[in-house]
C-alpha positions as CSV (number, residue, x, y, z in Angstrom):
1,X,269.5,-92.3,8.1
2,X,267.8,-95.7,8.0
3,X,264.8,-97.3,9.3
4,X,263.6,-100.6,10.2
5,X,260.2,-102.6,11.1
6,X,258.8,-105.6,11.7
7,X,255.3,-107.0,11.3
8,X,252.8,-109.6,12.1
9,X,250.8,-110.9,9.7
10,X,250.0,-114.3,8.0
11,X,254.1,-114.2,7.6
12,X,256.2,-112.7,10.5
13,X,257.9,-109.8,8.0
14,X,261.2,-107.8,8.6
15,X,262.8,-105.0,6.4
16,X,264.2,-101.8,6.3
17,X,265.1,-98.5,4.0
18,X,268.2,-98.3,4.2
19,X,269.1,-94.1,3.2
20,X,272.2,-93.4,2.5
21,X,274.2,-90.2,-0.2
22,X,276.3,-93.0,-1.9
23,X,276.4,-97.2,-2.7
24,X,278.3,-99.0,-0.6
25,X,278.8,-102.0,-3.0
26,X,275.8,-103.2,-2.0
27,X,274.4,-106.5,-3.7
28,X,271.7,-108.8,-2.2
29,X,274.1,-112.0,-1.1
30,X,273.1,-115.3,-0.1
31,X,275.7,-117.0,2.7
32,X,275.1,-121.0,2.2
33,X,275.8,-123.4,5.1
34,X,279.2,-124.5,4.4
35,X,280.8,-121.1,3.8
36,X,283.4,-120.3,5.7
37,X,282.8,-117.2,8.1
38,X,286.6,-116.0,9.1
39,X,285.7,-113.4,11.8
40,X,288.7,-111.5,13.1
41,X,288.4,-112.6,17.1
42,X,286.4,-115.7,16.8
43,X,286.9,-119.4,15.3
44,X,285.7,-119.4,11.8
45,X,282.2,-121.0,11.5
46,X,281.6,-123.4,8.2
47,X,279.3,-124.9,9.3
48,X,276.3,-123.0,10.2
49,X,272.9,-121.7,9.2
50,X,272.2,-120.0,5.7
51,X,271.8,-116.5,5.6
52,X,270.5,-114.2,2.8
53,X,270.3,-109.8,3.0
54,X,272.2,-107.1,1.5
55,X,275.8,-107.0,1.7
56,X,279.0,-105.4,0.7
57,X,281.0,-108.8,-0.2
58,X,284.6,-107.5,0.5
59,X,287.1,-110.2,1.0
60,X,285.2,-112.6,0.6
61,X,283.3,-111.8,4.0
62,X,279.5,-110.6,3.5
63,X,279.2,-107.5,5.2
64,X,275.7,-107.7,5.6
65,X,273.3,-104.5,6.3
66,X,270.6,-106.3,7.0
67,X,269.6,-110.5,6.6
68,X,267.0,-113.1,7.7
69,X,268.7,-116.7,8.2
70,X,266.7,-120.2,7.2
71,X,265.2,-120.4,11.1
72,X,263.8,-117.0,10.5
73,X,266.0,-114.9,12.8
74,X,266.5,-111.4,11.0
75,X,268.9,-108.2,12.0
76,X,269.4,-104.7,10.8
77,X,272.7,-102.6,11.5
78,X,271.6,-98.8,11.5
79,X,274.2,-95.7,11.5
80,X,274.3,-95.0,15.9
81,X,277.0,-91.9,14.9
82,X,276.6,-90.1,18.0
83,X,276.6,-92.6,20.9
84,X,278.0,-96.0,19.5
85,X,281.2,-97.5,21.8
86,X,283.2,-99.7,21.3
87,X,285.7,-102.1,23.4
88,X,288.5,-104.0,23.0
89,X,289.2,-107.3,22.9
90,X,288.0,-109.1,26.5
91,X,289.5,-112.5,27.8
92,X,286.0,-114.9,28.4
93,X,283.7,-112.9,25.9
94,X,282.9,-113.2,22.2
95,X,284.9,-111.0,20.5
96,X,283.0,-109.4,17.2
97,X,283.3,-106.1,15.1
98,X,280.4,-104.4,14.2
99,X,280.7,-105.2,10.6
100,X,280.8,-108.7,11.8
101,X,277.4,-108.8,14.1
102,X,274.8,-109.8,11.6
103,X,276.6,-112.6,10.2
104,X,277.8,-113.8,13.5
105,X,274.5,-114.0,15.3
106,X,272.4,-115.4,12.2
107,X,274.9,-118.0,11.7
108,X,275.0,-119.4,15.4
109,X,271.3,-118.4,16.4
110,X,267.8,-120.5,15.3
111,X,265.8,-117.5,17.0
112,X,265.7,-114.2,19.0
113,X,266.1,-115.7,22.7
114,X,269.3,-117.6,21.5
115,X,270.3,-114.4,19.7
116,X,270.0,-112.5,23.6
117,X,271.9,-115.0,25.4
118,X,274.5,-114.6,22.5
119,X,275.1,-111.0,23.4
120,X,274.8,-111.3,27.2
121,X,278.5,-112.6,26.5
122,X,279.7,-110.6,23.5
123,X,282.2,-107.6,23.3
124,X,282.0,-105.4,20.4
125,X,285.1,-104.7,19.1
126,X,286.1,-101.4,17.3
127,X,288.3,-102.8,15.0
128,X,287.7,-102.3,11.1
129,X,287.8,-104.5,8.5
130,X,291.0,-104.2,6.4
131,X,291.0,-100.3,5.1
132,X,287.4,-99.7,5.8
133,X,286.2,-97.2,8.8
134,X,284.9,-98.9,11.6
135,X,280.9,-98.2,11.1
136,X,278.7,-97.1,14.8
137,X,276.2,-98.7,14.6
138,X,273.4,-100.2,16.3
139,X,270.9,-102.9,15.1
140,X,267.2,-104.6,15.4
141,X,267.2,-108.3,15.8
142,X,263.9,-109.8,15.4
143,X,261.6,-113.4,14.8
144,X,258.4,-114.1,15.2
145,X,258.4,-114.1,18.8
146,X,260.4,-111.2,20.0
147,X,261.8,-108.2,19.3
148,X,264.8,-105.9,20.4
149,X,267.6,-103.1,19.9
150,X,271.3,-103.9,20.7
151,X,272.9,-100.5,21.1
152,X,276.9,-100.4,22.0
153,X,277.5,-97.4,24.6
154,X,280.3,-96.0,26.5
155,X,279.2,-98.4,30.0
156,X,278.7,-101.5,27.9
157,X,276.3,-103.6,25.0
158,X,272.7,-102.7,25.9
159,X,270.0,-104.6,25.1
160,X,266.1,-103.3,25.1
161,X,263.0,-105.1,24.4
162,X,260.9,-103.2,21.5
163,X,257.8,-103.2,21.6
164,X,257.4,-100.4,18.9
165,X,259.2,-103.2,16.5
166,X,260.7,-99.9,14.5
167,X,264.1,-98.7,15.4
168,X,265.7,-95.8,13.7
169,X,268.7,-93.7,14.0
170,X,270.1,-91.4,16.7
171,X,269.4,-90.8,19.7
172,X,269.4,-93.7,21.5
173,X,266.1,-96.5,22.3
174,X,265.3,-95.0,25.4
175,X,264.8,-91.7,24.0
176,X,262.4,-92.9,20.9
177,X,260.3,-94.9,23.4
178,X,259.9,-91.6,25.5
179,X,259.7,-89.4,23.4
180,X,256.7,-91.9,21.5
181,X,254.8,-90.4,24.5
182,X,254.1,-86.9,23.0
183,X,251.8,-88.5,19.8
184,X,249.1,-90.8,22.4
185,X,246.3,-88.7,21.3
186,X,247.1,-90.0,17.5
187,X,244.4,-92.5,16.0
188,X,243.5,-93.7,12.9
189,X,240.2,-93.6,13.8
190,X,237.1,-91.2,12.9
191,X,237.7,-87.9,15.0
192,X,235.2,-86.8,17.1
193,X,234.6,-83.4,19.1
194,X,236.2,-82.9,22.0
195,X,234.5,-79.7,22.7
196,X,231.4,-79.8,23.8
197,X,230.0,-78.7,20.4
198,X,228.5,-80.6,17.3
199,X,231.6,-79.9,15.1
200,X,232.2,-82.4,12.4
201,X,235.8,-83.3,10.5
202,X,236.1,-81.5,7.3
203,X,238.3,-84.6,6.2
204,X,239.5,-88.2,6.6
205,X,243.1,-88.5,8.5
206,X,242.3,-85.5,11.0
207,X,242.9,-88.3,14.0
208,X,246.5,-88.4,13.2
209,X,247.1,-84.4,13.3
210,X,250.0,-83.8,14.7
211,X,252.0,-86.6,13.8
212,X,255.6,-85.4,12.8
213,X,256.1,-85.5,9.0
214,X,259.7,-84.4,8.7
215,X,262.5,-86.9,8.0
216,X,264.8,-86.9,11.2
217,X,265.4,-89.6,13.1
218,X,262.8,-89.1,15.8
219,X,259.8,-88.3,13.7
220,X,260.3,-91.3,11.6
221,X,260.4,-93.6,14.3
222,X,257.3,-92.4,15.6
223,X,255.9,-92.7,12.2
224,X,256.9,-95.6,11.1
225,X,255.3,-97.1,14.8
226,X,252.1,-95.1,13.6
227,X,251.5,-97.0,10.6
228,X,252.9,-100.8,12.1
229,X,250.6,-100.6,14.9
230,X,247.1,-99.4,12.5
231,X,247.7,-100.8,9.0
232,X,250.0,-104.3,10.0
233,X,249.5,-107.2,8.9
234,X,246.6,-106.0,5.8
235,X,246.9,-108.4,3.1
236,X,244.2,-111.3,1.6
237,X,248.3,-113.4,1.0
238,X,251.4,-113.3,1.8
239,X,252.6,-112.0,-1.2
240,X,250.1,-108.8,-0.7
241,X,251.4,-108.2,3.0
242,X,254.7,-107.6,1.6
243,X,253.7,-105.5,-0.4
244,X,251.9,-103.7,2.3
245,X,254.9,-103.7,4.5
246,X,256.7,-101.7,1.8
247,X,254.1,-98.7,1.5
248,X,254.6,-98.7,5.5
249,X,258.4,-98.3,4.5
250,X,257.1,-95.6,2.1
251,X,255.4,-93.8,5.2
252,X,259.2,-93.2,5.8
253,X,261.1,-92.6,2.7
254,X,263.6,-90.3,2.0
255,X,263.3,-89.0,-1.4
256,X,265.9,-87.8,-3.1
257,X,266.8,-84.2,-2.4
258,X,264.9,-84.0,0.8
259,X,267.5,-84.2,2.9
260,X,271.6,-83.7,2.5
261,X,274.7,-84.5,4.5
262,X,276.4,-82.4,6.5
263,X,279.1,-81.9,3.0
264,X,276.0,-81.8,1.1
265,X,275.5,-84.7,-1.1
266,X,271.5,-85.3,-1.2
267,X,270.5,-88.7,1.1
268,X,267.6,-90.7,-0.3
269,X,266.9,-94.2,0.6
270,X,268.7,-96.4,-2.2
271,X,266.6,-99.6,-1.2
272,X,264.3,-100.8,0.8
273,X,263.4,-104.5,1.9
274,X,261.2,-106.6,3.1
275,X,261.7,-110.4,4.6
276,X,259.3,-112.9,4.6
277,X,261.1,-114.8,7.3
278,X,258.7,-117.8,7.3
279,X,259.1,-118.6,3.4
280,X,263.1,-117.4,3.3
281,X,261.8,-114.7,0.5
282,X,263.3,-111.8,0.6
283,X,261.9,-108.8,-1.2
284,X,263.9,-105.7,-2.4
285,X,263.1,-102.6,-4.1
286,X,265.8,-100.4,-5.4
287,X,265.0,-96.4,-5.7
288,X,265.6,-95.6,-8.9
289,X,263.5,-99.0,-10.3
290,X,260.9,-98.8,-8.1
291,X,260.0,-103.0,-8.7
292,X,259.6,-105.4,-6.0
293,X,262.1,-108.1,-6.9
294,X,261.4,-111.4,-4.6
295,X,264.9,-113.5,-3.6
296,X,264.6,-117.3,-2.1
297,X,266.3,-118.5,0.7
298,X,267.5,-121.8,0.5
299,X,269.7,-124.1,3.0
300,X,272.0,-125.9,0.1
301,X,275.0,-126.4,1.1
302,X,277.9,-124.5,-0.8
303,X,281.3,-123.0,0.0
304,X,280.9,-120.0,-2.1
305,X,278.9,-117.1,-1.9
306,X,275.8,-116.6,-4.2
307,X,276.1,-112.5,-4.9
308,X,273.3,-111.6,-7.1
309,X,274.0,-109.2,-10.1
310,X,272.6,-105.2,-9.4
311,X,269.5,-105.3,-11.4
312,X,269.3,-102.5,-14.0
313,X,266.7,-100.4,-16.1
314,X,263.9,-98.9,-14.7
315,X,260.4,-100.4,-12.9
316,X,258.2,-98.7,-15.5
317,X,256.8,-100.9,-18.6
318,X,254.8,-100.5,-21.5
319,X,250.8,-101.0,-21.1
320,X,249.6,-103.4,-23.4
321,X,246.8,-101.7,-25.6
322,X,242.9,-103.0,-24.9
C-alpha cells in the first residue's frame, strides 16, 4: 500500500508514504549527471540530468521508488498487483522495465509534457532485473505544471490527467476519480442545517462526516484528495509547507499493526517524503525516527552514485531544562 501527492504552494511539492511489511534496501540515492544509466533495452544514458529519491541500489543501477530530477520533474512507482500488464519487447518503441521507469524518464525529461510524449512511444517491458521479481506497478509523474497516472494494462500504457494530484493503489485511476464522486457533500467548512430547523454542530470537523477513515486503497485516495484540496499549500516558508505536506501524508499513514499482508506480517508505512522540486531538497522521514531529515539536489557531475547511510536512533531528544 502506498500513497502519493502533490501540492502547490510557495514550492511545487511531491512525496509519498511508501507502506510496505519489509525494507527493500532502501537508501535515499543521488544519480549525478555523468552516471552511467545501463537499462536493459535502451542505450545507456551518461549524460543526463541529476536525479535524487529513494532507491534500492542493486548493481549499481538505482532502483528508484520515487525521485525529483534538477528541472523539477518528480515520479512515484506504486504496487498496481491486480491490473498491471506488461509487453514485450516492440521494434520502433522504447523499450523499459518497470524497475527502470523513473530513472529513465527523469534522466531524458526537463518537465511533465516532455515526460507524456516520452510514454506516447514507450513499451513496458516485463522483464526483471537480475533475480529480482518483476514489480506491477503503476506511478505519478508530476511538475509544477501538470499532473498524471501512467498505468500499464492488458490493451496498452494508459495515461490519465489527475486532477486529484493523489494516486494510490489498486483499482485502477478511473475507478478513484469515480468513485471520488460519493464524498461531494464533504467540506471543511462550518456545517450548517439542512433541515429546516435551527440545529447547531455540537463540534468542529462535522462537514467532513462521512469521509472514509479505513486504510484501503480507495479511502485513502479520497482522503488524501480531502486534505490536498482544503489545507495545501499552508505555510508562512517553504521550509513550513513541507512540513505541512507531511501531516497531509499523516492523514494517510499506516501505523504499524493496522493493517497485515495476506501471510500476515504487519504493513506500516516505513517512510515518507516530501520534494521540494523548486530548491532540489528532498525531505524524508523514516517511521521508527519520526525526524524530517532535508537532502540537496545538486547537478555536479560525477560517475558514481552518492548512496546516503540509513540514519539511525530515534527522533526524540532531551528538553533542555528552563
Amino acid at each position: 500500500m502506498c500513497t502519493a501527492v502533490t501540492m502547490q504552494g510557495k514550492h511545487f511539492y511531491f512525496g509519498r508514504n511508501l507502506d510496505l511489511a519489509h525494507s527493500f534496501g532502501e537508501r535515499v540515492t543521488l544519480t549525478p549527471r555523468g552516471f552511467e544509466l545501463r537499462f536493459l533495452a535502451q542505450p545507456a544514458q551518461s549524460a543526463h540530468y541529476a536525479m535524487i529519491g529513494t532507491a534500492a541500489a542493486e548493481g549499481l543501477f538505482p532502483l528508484y521508488a520515487e525521485a525529483m530530477n534538477e528541472r523539477g520533474l518528480c515520479a512515484a512507482g506504486l504496487y498496481f498487483p491486480c491490473s498491471a500488464a506488461y509487453g514485450v519487447r516492440r521494434e520502433g518503441m522504447y523499450n523499459v522495465a518497470p524497475h527502470e521507469m523513473i530513472a529513465w524518464l527523469l534522466c531524458r525529461c526537463a518537465n511533465a509534457a516532455q515526460a507524456k510524449l516520452l510514454l506516447q512511444n514507450t513499451c513496458v517491458i516485463g522483464e526483471p532485473f537480475g533475480a529480482l521479481p518483476v514489480a506491477p506497478l503503476h506511478w505519478l509523474v508530476a511538475d509544477r505544471t501538470a499532473c498524471f497516472a501512467v498505468e500499464p494494462r492488458a490493451d496498452g500504457l494508459h495515461l490519465y490527467d489527475d486532477p486529484f494530484g493523489v494516486l494510490a493503489n489498486e483499482p485502477p485511476f478511473e475507478f478513484h476519480a469515480e468513485n471520488s464522486k460519493h464524498y461531494l457533500n464533504c467540506t471543511a467548512e462550518y456545517p450548517s442545517s439542512r433541515f429546516g430547523l435551527a440545529l447547531e454542530p455540537y463540534g468542529l470537523g462535522l462537514g467532513a462526516f462521512g469521509l472514509p477513515g479505513d486504510l484501503s486503497s480507495a479511502s485513502r485516495f479520497v482522503r488524501a484528495a480531502f486534505y490536498r484540496a482544503n489545507a495545501g499549500g499552508a505555510g508562512e516558508s517553504p521550509e513550513g509547507e513541507a512540513v505541512h505536506f507531511f501531516h497531509i501524508l499523516g492523514s494517510v499513514e499506516v501505523v504499524r499493526g493496522g493493517a497485515r499482508e495476506r501471510e500476515g506480517a504487519p504493513d506500516e508505512t516505513r517512510y515518507a517524503c516530501c520534494m521540494d522540486a523548486d530548491m532540489g531538497i528532498y525531505y524524508k522521514k523514516e517511521y521508527d525516527s519520526g525526524r524530517i531529515r532535508a537532502y540537496v539536489l545538486t547537478g555536479e557531475a560525477g560517475d558514481r552514485l552518492a548512496v546516503f547511510p540509513q540514519p539511525a536512533g530515534s527522533g526524540i531528544e532531551q528538553a533542555a531544562r528552563p
